[in-house]
KEMAR-246656 format. One record per residue: residue number from 1; residue in three letters; y, z, x of N, C-alpha, C in turn. Coordinates in Angstrom, 1 decimal, padded with zeros to 4 digits. Example, Ala and Ser with C-alpha at 12.3 -4.5 7.8 and 13.67 -1.06 7.14 Angstrom:
+------+-------+--------+--------+--------+--------+--------+--------+--------+--------+--------+
: mipa : titor :   n_py :   n_pz :   n_px :  ca_py :  ca_pz :  ca_px :   c_py :   c_pz :   c_px :
+------+-------+--------+--------+--------+--------+--------+--------+--------+--------+--------+
:    1 :   ALA : -005.7 :  007.8 :  013.2 : -004.5 :  007.8 :  012.3 : -003.3 :  007.8 :  013.2 :
:    2 :   SER : -002.2 :  007.1 :  012.8 : -001.1 :  007.1 :  013.7 :  000.0 :  007.9 :  012.9 :
+------+-------+--------+--------+--------+--------+--------+--------+--------+--------+--------+
end
This chain:
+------+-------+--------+--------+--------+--------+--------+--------+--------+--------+--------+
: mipa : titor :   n_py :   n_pz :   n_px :  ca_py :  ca_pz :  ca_px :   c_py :   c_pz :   c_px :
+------+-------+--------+--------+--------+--------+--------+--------+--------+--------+--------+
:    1 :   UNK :  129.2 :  038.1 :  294.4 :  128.1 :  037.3 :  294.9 :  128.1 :  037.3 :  296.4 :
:    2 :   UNK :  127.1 :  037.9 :  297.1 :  127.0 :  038.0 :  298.4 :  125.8 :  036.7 :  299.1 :
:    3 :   UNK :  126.7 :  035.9 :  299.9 :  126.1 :  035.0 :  300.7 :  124.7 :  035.2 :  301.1 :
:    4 :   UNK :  124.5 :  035.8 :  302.4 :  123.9 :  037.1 :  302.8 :  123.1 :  036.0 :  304.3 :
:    5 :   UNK :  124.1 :  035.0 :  304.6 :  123.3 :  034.5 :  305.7 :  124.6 :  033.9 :  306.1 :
:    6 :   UNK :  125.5 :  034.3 :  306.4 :  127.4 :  033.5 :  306.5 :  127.6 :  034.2 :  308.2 :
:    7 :   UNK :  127.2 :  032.6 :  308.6 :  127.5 :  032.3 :  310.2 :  128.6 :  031.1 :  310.1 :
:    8 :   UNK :  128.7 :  030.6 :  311.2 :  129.3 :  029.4 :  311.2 :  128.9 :  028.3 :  310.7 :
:    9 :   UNK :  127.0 :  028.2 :  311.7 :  126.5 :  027.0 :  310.9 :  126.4 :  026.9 :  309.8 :
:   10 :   UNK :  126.8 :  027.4 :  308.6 :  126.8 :  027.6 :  307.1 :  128.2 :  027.6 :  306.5 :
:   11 :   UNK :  128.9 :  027.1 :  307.6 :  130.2 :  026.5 :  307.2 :  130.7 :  025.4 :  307.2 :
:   12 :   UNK :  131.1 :  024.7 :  306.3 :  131.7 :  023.2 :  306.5 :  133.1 :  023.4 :  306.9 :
:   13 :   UNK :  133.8 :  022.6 :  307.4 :  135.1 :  022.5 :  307.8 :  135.2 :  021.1 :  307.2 :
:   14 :   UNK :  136.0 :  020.8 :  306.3 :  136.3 :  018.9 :  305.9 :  137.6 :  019.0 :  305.8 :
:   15 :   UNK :  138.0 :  017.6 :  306.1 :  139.5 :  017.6 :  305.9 :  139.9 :  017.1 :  304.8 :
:   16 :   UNK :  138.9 :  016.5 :  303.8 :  139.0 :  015.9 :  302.5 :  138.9 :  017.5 :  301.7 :
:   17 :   UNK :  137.8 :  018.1 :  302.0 :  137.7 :  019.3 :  300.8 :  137.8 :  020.4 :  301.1 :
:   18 :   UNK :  138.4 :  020.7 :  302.7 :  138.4 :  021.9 :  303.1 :  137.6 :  022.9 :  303.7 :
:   19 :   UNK :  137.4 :  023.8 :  303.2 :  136.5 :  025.4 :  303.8 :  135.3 :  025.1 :  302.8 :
:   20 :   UNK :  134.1 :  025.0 :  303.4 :  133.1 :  025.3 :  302.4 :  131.7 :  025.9 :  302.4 :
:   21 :   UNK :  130.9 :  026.7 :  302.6 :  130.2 :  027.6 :  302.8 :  128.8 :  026.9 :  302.2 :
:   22 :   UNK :  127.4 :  026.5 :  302.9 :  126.4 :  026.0 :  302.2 :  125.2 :  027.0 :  302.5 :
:   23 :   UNK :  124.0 :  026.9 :  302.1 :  122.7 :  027.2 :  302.1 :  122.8 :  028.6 :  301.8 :
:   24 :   UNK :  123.0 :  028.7 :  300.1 :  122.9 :  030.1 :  299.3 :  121.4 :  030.4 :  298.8 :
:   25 :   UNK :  120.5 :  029.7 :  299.6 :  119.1 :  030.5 :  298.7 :  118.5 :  032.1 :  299.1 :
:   26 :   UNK :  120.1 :  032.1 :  299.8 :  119.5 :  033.9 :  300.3 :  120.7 :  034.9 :  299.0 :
:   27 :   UNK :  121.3 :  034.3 :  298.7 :  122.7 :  034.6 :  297.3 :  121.9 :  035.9 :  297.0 :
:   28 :   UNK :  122.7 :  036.6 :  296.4 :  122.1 :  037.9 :  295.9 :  123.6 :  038.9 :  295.4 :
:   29 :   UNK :  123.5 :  039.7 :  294.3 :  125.2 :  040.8 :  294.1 :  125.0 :  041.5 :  294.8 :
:   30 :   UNK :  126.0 :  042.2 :  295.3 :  126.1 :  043.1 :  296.0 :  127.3 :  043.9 :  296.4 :
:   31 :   UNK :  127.6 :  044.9 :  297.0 :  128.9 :  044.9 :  296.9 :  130.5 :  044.3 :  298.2 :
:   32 :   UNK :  131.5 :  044.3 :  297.1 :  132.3 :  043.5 :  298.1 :  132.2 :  043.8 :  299.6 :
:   33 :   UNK :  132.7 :  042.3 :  300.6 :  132.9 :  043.3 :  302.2 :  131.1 :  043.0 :  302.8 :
:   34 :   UNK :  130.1 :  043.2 :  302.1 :  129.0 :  043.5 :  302.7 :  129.2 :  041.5 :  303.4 :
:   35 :   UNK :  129.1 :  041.1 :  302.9 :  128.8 :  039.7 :  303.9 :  129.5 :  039.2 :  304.9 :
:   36 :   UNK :  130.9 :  040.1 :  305.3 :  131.8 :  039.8 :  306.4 :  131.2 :  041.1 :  307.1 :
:   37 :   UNK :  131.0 :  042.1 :  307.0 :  129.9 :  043.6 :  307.7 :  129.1 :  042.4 :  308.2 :
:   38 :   UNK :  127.9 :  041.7 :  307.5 :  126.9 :  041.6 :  308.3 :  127.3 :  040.4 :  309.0 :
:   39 :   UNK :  128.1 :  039.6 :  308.3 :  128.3 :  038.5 :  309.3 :  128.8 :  038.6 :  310.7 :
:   40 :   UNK :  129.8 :  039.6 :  310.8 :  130.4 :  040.1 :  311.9 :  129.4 :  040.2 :  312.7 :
:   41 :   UNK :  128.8 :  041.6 :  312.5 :  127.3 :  041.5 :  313.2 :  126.4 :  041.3 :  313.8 :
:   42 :   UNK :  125.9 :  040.0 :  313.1 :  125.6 :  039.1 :  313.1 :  126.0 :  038.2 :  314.8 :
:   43 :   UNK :  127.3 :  037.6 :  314.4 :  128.0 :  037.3 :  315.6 :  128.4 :  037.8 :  316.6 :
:   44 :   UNK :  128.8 :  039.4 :  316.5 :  128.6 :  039.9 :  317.5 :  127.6 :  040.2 :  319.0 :
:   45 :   UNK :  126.3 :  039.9 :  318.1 :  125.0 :  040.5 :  318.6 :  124.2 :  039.2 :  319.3 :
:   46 :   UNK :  124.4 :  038.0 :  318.6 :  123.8 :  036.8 :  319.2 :  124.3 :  036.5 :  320.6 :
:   47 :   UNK :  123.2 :  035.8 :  321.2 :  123.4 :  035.1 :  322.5 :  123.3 :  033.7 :  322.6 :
:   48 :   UNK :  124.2 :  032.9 :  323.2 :  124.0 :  031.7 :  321.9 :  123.4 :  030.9 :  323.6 :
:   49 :   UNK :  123.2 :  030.2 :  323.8 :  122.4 :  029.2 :  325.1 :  123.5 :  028.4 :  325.7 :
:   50 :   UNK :  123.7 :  028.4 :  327.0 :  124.7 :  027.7 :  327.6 :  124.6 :  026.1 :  328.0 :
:   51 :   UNK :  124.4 :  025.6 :  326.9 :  123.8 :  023.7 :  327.4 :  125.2 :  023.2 :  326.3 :
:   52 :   UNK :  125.4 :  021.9 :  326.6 :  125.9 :  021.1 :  326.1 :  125.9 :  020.6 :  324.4 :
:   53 :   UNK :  124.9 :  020.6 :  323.7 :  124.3 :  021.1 :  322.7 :  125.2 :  021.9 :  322.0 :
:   54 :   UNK :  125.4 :  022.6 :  322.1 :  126.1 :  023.9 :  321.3 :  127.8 :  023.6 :  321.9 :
:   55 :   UNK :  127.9 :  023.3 :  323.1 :  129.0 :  022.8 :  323.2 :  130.2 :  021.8 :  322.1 :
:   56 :   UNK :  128.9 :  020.6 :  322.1 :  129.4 :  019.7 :  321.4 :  130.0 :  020.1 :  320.4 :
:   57 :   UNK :  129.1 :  021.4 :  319.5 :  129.0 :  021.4 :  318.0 :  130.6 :  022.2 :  318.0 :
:   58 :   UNK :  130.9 :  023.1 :  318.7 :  132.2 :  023.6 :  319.1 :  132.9 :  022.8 :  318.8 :
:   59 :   UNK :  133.1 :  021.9 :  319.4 :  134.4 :  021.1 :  319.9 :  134.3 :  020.1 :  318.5 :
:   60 :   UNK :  133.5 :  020.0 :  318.0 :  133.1 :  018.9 :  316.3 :  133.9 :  020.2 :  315.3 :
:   61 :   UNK :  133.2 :  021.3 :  315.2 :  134.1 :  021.8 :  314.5 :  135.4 :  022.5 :  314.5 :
:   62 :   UNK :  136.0 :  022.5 :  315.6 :  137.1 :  022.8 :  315.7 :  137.7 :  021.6 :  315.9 :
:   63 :   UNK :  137.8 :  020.3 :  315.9 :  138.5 :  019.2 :  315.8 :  138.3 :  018.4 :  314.0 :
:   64 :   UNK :  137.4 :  019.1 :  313.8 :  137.1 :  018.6 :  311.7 :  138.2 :  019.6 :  311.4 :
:   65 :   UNK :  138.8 :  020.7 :  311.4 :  139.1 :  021.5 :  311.1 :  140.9 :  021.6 :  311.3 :
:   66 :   UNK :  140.9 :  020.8 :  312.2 :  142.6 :  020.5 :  312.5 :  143.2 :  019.3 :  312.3 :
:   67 :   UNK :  144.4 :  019.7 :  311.5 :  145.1 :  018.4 :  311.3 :  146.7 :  018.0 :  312.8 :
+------+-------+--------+--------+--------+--------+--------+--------+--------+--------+--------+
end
């Protein structure tokens, strides 16, 4: 089952349930590896905006994410 849209913002970090991956209405088979290929990609290639905004969201999920 390939994601086929797996960034960060499509990741939950909880400290109750863990790692969890949302908004699969792009789901589709495919074969293994292809959704860490495109995701990489993906992240490689973006330019993300330098404001505070995106800052925040950083620092939220890297502190949901640590015990």
């Amino acid at each position: 089952m390939l994601h086929l849209d797996l960034h960060p913002m499509n990741v939950i970090l909880s400290p109750r349930q863990g790692v969890y991956v949302i908004d699969w209405t792009d789901a589709a088979a495919g074969p293994a590896g292809f959704d860490g290929a495109l995701g990489y990609v993906e992240m490689a290639t973006v330019t993300l905006p330098d404001d505070s905004s995106t800052s925040r969201i950083g620092l939220r999920a890297g502190h949901v994410g640590r015990r």
